[in-house]
C-alpha atoms as an extended CHARMM CRD file, in Angstrom:
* protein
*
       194  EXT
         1         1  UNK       CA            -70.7350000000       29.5100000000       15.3710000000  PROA      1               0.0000000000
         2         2  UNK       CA            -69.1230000000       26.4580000000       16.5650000000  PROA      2               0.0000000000
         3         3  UNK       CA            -68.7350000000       24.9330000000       12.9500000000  PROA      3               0.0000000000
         4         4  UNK       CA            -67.2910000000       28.1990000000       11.5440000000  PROA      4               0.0000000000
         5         5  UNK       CA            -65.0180000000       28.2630000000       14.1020000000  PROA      5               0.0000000000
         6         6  UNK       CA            -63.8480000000       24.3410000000       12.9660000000  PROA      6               0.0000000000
         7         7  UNK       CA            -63.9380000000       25.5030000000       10.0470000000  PROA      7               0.0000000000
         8         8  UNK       CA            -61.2230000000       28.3140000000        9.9660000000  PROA      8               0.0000000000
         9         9  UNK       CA            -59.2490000000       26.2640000000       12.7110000000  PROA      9               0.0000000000
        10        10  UNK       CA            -58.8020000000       23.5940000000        9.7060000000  PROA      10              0.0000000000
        11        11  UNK       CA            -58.6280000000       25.9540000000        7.5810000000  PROA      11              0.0000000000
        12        12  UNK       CA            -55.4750000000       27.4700000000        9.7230000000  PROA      12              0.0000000000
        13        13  UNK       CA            -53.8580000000       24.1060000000       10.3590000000  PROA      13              0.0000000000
        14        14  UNK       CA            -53.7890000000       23.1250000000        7.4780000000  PROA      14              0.0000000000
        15        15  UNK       CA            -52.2430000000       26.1100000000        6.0060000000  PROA      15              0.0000000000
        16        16  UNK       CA            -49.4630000000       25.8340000000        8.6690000000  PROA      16              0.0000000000
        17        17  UNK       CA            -48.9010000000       22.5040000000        8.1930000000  PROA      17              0.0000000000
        18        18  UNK       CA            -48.4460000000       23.2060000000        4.4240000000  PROA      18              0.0000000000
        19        19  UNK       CA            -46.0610000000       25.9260000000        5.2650000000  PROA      19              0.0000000000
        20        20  UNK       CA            -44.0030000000       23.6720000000        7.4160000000  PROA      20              0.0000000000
        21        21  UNK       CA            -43.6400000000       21.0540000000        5.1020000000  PROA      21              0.0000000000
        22        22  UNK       CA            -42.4670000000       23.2750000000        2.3630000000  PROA      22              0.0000000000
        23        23  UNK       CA            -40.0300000000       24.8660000000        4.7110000000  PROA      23              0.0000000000
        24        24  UNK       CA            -38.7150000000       21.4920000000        5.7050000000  PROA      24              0.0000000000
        25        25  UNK       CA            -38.3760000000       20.8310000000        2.2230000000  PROA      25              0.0000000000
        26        26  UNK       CA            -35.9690000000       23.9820000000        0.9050000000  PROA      26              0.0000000000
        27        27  UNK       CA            -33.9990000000       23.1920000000        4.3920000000  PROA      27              0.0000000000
        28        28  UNK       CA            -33.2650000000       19.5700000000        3.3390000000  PROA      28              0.0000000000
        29        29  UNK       CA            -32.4460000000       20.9990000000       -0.2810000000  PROA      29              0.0000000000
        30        30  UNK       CA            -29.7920000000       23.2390000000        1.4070000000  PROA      30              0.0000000000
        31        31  UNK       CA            -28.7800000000       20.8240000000        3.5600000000  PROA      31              0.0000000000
        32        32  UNK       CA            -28.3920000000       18.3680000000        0.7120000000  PROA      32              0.0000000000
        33        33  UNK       CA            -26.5450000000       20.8400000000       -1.9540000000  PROA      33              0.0000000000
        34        34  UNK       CA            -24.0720000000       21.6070000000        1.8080000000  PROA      34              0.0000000000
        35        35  UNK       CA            -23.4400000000       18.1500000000        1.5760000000  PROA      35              0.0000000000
        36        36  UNK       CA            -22.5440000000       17.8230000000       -2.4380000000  PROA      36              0.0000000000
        37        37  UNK       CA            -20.5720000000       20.5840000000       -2.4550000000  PROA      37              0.0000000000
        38        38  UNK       CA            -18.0100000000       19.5390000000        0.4680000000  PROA      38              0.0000000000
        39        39  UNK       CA            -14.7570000000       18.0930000000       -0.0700000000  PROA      39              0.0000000000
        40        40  UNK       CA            -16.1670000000       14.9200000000       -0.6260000000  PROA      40              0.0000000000
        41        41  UNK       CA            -16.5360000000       13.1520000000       -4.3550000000  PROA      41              0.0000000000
        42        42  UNK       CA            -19.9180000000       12.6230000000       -5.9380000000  PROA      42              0.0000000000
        43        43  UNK       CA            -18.6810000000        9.4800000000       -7.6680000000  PROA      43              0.0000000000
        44        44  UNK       CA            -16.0560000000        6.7610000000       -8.0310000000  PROA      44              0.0000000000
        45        45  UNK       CA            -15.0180000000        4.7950000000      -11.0660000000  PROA      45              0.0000000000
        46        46  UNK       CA            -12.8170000000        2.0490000000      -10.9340000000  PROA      46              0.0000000000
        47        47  UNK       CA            -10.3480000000        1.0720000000      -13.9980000000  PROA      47              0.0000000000
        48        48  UNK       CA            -11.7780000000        4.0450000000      -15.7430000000  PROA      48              0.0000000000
        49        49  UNK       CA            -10.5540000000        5.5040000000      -19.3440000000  PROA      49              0.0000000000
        50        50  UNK       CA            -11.9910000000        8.7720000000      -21.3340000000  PROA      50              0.0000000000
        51        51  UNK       CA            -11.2640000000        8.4570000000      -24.8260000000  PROA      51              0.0000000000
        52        52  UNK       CA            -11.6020000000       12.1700000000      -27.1410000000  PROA      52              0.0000000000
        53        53  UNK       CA            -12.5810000000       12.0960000000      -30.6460000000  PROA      53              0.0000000000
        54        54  UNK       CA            -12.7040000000       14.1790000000      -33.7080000000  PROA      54              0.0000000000
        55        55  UNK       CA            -13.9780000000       13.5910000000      -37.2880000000  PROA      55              0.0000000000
        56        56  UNK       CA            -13.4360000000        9.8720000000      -35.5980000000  PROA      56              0.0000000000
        57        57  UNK       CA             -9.9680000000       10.1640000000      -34.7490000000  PROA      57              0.0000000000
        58        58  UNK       CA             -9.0810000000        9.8540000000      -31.7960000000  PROA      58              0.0000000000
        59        59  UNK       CA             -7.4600000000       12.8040000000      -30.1320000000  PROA      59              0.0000000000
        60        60  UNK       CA             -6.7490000000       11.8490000000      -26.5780000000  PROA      60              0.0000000000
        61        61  UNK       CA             -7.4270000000        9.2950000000      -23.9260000000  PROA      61              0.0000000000
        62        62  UNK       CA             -7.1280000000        9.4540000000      -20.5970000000  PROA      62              0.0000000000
        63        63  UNK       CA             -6.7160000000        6.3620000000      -17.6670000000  PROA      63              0.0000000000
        64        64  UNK       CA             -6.5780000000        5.5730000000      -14.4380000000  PROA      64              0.0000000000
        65        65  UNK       CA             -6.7310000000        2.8530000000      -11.6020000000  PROA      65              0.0000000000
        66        66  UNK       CA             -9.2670000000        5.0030000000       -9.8110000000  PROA      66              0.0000000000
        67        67  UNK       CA            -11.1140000000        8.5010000000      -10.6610000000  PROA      67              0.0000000000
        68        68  UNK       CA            -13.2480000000       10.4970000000       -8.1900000000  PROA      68              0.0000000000
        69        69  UNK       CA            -15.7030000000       12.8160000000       -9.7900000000  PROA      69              0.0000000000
        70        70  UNK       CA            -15.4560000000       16.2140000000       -7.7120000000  PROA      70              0.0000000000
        71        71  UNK       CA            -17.9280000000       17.8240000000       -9.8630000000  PROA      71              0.0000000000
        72        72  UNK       CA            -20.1470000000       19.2870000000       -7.0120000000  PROA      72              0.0000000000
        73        73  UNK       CA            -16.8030000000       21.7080000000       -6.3630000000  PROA      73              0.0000000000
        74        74  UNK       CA            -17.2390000000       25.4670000000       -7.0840000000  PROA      74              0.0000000000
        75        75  UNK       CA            -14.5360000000       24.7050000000       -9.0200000000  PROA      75              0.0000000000
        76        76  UNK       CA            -15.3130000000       21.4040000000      -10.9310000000  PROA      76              0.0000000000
        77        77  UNK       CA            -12.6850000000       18.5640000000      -11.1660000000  PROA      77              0.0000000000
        78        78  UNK       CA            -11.7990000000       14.9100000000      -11.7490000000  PROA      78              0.0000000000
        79        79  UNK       CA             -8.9130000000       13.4120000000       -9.4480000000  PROA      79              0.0000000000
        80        80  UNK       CA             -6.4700000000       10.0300000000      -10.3280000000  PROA      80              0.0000000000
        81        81  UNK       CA             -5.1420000000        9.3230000000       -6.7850000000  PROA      81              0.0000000000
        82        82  UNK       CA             -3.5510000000        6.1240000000       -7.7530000000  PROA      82              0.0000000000
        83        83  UNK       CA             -1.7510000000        7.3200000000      -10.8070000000  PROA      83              0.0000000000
        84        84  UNK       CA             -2.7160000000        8.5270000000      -14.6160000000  PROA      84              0.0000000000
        85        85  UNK       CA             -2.0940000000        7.3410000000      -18.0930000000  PROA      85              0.0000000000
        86        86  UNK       CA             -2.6340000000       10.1940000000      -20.5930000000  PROA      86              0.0000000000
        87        87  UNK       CA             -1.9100000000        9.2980000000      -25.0620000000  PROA      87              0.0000000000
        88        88  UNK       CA             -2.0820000000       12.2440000000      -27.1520000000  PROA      88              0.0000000000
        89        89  UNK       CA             -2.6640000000       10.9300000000      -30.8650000000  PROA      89              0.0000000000
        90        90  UNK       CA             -1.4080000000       12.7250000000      -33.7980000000  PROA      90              0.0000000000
        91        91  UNK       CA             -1.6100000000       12.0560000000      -37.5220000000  PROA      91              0.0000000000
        92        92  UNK       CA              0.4040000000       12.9690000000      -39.9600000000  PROA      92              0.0000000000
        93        93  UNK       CA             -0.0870000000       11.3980000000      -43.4070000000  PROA      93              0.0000000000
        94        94  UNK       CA             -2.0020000000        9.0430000000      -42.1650000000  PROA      94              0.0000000000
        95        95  UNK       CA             -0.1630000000        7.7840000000      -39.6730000000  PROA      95              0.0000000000
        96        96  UNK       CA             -1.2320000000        7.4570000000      -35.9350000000  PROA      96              0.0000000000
        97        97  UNK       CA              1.1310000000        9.0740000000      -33.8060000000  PROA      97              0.0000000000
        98        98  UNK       CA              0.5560000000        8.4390000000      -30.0730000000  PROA      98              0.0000000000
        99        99  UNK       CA              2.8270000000       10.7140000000      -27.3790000000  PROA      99              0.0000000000
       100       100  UNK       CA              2.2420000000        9.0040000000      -23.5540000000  PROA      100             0.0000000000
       101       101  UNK       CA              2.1210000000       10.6480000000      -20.5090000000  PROA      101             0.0000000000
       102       102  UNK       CA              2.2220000000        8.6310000000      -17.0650000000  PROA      102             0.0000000000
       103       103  UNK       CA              2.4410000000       10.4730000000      -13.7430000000  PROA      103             0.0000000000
       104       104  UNK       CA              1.7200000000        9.1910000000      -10.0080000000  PROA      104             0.0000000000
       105       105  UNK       CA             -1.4020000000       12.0150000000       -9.5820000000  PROA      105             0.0000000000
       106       106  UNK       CA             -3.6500000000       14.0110000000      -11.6330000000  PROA      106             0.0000000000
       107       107  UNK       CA             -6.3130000000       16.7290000000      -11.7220000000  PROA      107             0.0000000000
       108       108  UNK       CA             -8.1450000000       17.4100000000      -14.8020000000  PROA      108             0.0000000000
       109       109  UNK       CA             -9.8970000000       21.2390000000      -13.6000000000  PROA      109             0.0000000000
       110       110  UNK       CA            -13.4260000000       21.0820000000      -16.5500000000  PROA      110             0.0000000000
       111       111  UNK       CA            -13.3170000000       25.2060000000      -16.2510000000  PROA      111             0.0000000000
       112       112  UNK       CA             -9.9840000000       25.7760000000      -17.2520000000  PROA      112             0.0000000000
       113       113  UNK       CA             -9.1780000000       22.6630000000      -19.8080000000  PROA      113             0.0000000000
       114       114  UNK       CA             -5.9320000000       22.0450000000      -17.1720000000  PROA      114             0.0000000000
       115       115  UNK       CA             -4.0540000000       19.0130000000      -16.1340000000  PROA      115             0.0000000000
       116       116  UNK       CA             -1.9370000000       19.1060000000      -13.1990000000  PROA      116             0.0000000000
       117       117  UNK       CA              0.0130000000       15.5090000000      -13.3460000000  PROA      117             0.0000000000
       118       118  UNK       CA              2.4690000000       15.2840000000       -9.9750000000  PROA      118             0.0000000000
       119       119  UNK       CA              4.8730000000       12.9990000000       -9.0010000000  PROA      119             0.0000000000
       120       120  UNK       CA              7.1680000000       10.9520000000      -11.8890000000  PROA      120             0.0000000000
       121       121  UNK       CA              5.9470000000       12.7390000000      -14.3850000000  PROA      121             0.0000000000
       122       122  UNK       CA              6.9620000000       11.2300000000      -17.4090000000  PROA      122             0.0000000000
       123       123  UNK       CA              6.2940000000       11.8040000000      -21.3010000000  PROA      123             0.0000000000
       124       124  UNK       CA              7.3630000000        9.8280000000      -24.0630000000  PROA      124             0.0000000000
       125       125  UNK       CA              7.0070000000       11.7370000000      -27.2850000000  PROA      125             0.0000000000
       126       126  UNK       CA              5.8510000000        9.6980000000      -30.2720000000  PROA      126             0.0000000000
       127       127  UNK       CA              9.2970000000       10.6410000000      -32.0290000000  PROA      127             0.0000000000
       128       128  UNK       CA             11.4190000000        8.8440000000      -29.0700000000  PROA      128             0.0000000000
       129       129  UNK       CA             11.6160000000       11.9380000000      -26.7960000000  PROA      129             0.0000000000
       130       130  UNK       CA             11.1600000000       11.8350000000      -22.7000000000  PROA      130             0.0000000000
       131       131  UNK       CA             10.4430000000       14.5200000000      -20.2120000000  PROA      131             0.0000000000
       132       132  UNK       CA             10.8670000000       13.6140000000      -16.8420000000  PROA      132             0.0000000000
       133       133  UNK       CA              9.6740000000       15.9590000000      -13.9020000000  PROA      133             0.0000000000
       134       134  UNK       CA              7.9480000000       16.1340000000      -10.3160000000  PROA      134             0.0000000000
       135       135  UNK       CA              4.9740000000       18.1520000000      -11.7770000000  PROA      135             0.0000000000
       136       136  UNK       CA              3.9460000000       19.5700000000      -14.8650000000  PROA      136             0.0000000000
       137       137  UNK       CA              0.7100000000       21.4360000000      -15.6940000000  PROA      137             0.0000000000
       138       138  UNK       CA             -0.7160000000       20.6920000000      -19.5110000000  PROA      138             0.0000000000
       139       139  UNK       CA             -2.7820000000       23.6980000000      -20.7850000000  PROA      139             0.0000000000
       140       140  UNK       CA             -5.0540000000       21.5610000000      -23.0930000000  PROA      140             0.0000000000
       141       141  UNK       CA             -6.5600000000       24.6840000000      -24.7340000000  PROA      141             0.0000000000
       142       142  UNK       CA             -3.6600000000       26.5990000000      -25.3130000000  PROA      142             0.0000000000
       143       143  UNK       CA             -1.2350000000       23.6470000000      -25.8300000000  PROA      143             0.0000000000
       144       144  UNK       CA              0.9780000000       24.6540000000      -23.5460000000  PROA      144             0.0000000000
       145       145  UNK       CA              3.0720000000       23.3690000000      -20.2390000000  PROA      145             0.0000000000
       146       146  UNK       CA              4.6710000000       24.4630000000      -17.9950000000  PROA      146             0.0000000000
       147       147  UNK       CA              6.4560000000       23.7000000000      -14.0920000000  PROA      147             0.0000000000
       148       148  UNK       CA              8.5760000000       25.4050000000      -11.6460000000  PROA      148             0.0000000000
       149       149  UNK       CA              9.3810000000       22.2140000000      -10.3340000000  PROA      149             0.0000000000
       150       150  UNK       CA             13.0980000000       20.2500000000      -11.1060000000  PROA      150             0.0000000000
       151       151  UNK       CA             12.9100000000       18.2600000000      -14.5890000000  PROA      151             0.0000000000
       152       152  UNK       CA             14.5760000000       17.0250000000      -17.3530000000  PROA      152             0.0000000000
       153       153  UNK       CA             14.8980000000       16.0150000000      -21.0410000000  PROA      153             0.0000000000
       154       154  UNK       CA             16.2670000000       13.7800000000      -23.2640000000  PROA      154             0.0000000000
       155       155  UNK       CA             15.9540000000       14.5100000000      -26.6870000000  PROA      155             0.0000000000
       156       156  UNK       CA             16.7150000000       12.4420000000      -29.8370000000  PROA      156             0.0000000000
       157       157  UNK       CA             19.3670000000       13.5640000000      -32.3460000000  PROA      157             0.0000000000
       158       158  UNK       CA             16.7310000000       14.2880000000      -35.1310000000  PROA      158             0.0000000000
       159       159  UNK       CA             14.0820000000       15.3550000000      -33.0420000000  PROA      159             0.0000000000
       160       160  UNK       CA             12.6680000000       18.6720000000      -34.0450000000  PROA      160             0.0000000000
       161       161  UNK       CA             12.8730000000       19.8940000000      -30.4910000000  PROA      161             0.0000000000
       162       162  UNK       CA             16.5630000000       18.6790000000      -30.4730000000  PROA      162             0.0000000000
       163       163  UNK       CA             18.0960000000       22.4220000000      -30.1860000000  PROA      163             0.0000000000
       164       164  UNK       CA             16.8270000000       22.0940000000      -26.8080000000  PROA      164             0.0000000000
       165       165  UNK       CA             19.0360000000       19.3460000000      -26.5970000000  PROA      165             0.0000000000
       166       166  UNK       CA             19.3110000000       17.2000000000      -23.1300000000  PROA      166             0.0000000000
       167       167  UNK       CA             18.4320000000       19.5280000000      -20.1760000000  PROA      167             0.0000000000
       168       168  UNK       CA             18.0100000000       19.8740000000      -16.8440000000  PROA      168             0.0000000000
       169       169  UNK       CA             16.2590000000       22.8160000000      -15.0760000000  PROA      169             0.0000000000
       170       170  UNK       CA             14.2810000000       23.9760000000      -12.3240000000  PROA      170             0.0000000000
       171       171  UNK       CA             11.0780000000       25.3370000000      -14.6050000000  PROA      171             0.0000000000
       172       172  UNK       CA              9.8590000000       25.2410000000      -17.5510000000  PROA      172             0.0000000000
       173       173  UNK       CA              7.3140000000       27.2880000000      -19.8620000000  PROA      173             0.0000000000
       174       174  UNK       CA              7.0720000000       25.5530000000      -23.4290000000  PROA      174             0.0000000000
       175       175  UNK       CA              4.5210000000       24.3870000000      -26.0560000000  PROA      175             0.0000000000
       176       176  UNK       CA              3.6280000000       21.4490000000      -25.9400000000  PROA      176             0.0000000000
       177       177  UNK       CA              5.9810000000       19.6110000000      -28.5890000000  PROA      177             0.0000000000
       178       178  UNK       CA              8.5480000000       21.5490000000      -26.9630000000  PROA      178             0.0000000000
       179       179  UNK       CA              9.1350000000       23.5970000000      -30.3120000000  PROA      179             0.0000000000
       180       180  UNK       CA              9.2730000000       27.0860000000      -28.1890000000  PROA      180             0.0000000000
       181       181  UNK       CA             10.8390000000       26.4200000000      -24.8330000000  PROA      181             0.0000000000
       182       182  UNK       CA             12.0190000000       28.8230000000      -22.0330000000  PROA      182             0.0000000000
       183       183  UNK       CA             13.4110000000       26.8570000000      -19.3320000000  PROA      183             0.0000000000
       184       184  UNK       CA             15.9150000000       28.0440000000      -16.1530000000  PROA      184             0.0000000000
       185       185  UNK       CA             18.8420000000       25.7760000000      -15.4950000000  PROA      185             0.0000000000
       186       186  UNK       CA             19.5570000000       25.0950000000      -11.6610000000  PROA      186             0.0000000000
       187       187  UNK       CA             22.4830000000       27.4290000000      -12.2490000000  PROA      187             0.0000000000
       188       188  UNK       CA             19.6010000000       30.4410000000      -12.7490000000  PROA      188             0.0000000000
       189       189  UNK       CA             21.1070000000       30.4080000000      -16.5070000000  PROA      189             0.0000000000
       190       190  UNK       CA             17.9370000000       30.9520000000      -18.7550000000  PROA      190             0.0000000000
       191       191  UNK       CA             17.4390000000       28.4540000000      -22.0610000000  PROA      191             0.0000000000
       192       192  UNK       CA             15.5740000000       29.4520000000      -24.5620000000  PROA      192             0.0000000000
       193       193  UNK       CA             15.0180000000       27.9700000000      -28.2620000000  PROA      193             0.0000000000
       194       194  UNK       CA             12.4050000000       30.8970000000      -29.5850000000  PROA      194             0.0000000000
C-alpha cells in the first residue's frame, strides 16, 4: 500500500508542478505583451531613411536623425523626435520630379496611411512652390492635407496652383498639389480655388 501511495503522491506532484509552470508561463506572457504595449518604443534606429518604390521608381522616401518604432501601440506608429525629411518623386515625361518636405516632428500612424509633421513645417514643391506652417497632416492614401494651424504660401507666377496665389490663413483643407484648396484667412474670410 505504501508504494501505491508513492506512487499517486508523484503522480500528484508532478501534475501540480506541471500546472504551475504552465501558469507561470501565460503570466510572464501577459506580463511581457503589458510591457510591449506601454508607451515605450520597441526599437530605435539611428540616421534612418525608408525609401517607396513602384515599377522601380521611386515614389517616396522618408528620413530622419532618429526613429522610434511604436509598433507594439494599439494604434501602430513610427515617431521622428529630432526632425523629418520627407521627397515625394514625380515623373512626368520622364523626368524625376522630387517635392521636399522638412518639419521639426513627425508621426507616420501604419493604420491610417497619415503623417502628422509639427513644428516648421515646410514644403518645397518641385515647381518652386513653399508652404510654410506649424503643423500639417498628409493623408497619403487620399492625397490630401490639411491643418487648422497658422500657415502660409508662396506660389510661383506659373505655378498651376498659382490662383491660390500667396496666402496666409489659419487652416487649410487641400489636395495635395494644392490644385483644390479651401483655406480660412485670419480675417475668417474663406479662399477657395474649386
Amino acid at each position: 500500500m505504501s508504494i501505491k501511495r508513492n506512487i499517486y503522491f508523484k503522480a500528484i506532484t508532478t501534475i501540480v508542478v506541471i500546472a504551475f509552470l504552465v501558469s507561470c508561463e501565460d503570466n510572464l506572457k501577459q506580463v511581457r505583451k503589458m510591457e510591449t504595449s506601454t508607451n515605450s518604443p520597441i526599437g530605435e534606429v539611428t540616421n534612418m531613411v525608408i525609401k517607396h518604390t513602384d515599377s522601380t521608381r521611386l515614389k517616396l522616401s522618408i528620413a530622419g536623425p532618429v526613429a522610434y518604432d511604436y509598433s507594439n501601440d494599439s494604434f501602430p506608429f513610427t515617431e521622428f523626435p529630432n526632425g523629418v525629411e520627407v521627397k515625394v518623386y514625380e515623373y512626368t515625361n520622364n523626368q524625376q520630379q522630387v517635392t521636399t518636405i522638412t518639419a521639426n516632428k513627425a508621426y507616420l500612424y501604419d493604420i491610417t496611411d497619415m503623417i502628422d509633421m509639427q513644428g516648421d513645417v515646410t514644403i518645397i514643391t518641385h515647381d518652386g512652390n513653399t508652404f510654410n506652417g506649424d503643423q500639417l497632416y498628409w493623408d497619403q492614401k487620399n492625397k490630401w492635407v490639411f491643418t487648422h494651424e497658422p500657415w502660409e504660401t508662396r506660389l510661383v507666377k506659373n505655378s498651376d496652383a498659382s490662383n491660390l496665389g500667396n496666402t496666409s490663413a489659419t487652416m487649410l483643407d487641400a489636395s495635395e498639389d494644392l490644385k483644390k484648396v479651401n483655406a480660412r484667412n485670419p480675417n475668417d474670410t474663406f479662399i477657395s480655388n474649386q
